[in-house]
N, C-alpha and C positions, 0 to 999 in steps of 0.2 A: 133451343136446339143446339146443342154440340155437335160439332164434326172436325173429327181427327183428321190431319190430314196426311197419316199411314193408312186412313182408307182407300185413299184415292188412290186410282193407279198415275203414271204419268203425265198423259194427257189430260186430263180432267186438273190435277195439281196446274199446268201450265196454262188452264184456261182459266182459272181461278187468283194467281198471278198477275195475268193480262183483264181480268173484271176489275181487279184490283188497284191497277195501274188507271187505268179510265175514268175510274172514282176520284182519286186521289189527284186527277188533273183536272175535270172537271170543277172538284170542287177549290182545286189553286189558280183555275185558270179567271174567275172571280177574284181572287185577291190580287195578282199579279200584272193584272190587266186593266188598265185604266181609259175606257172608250170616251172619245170627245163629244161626238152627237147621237143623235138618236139611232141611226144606222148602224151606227158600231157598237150601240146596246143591243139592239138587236139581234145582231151577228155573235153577240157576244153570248147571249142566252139560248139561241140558237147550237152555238158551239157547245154550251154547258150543258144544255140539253140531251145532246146526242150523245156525249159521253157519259152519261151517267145512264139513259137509255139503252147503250152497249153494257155498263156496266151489270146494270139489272139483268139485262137478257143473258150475257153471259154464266152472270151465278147462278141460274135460273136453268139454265139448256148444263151445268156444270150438274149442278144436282139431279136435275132428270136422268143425266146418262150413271150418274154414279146411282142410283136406283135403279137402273133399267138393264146395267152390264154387269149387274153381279160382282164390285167393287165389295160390296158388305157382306159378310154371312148372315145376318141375322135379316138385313132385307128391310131395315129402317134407320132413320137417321135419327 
């Protein structure tokens, strides 16, 4: 699946940005981050988790609305 993103209107562009940002810290936030015991493993997958779980939701709720408001003439991605 390709998607232009002269499809998007604005909104949807700037939700797709901020999916994108949550990805890309999620998955640094693993490398950057060096937890000493088991609790701050924890916390730490925890943490990793939830931003990649926005991320998903994000791109997810970004494509639904660019299907659903008419962003595309043809009405497919």
């Amino acid at each position: 699946m390709r998607l232009s993103m002269r499809q998007l209107d604005a909104r949807t562009r700037q939700r797709m940005v901020l999916a994108n940002l949550s990805l890309a810290a999620g998955l640094m936030l693993r490398v950057l981050v060096h937890p000493a015991g088991q609790i701050q493993r924890n916390w730490l997958d925890a943490a990793c988790g939830f931003l990649l779980g926005i991320s998903i939701g994000v791109n997810l709720f970004g494509l639904w609305s660019c299907r659903h408001c008419g962003a595309n003439e043809s009405g497919r991605l």
